[in-house]
N, C-alpha and C positions, 0 to 999 in steps of 0.2 A: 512708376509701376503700371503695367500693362493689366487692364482688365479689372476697371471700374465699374463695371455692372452693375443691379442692381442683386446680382446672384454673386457677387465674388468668386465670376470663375474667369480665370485670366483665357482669352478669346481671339482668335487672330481674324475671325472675320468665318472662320466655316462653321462655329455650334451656331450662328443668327443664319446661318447662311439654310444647312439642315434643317431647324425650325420653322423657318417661312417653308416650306413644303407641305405643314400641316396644317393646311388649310387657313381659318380664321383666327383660331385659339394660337395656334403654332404662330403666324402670322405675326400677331399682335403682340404676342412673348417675343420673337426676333426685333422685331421692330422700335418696342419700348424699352424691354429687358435688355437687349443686347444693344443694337443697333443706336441709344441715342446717347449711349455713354462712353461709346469710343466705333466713332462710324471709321470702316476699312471698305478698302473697294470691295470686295469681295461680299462681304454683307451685304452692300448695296446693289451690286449685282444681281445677289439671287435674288431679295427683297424685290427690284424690279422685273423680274422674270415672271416671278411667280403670282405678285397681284396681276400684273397682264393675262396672262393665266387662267386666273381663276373669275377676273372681269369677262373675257371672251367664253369662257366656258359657261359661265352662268348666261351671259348674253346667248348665246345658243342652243343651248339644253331648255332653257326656260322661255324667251321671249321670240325667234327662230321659229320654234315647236310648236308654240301656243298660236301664233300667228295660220301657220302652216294647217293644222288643225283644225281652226275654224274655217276656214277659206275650203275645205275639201276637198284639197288634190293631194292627198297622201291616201294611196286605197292601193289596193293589189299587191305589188313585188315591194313599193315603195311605202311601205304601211311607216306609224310613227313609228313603230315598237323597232323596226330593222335602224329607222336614223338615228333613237336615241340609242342603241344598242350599238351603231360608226362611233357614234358623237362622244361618249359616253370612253369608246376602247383607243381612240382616236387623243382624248385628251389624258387619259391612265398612261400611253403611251410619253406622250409629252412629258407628264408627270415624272415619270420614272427614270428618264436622261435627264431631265433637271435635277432629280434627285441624286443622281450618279455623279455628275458633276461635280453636284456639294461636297459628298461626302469625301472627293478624289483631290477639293478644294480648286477646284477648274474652274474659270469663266468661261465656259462651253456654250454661247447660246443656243436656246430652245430655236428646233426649228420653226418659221417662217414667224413667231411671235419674238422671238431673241432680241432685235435688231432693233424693232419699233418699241418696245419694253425700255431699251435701251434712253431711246431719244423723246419717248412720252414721260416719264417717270425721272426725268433727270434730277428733281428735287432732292429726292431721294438719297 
């Protein structure tokens, strides 16, 4: 019988797959809930996709920023407020064809994070 979960919902790999898109909570429900009771490629795809993700995104938005900030060459055209505002529409984007993906049940990678998600995360 398919889909030993701990939710008793039979799963082929895209409700783990849709979950990890939300964020930590979402994440961590894919990951345990779904993901370790009957791993499929597919789960494990997005699962990889998306910690990548949300590792480079935080790497960016927070330490990137913070950096850039102290140092004092963010003033004028290139203020913080316009990079977190790329950064910020830049990974919503990303977000959102990863989430297309899922829902379509595709291993579509994310662009230019897809790839390396792939071959860093292989544990997975």
């Amino acid at each position: 019988m398919r889909g030993n979960n701990i939710f008793g919902v039979q799963d082929d790999g895209k409700t783990a797959g849709l979950c990890s898109y939300f964020f930590v909570l979402g994440w961590s429900v894919s990951y345990f809930g779904y993901h370790q009771a009957e791993k499929t490629s597919l789960s494990s795809f997005h699962l990889r996709q998306t910690l990548l993700l949300y590792l480079t995104y935080i790497a960016t938005r927070y330490g990137v920023l913070v950096i850039l900030s102290k140092l004092g060459t963010l003033n004028g055209v290139f203020s913080l407020f316009n990079l977190v505002l790329f950064t910020n529409l830049l990974f919503a984007g990303f977000w959102i064809y990863g989430l297309i993906g899922a829902s379509n049940g595709e291993e579509k990678p994310i662009p230019f994070l897809g790839k390396p998600a792939q071959l860093l995360f292989q544990a997975i």
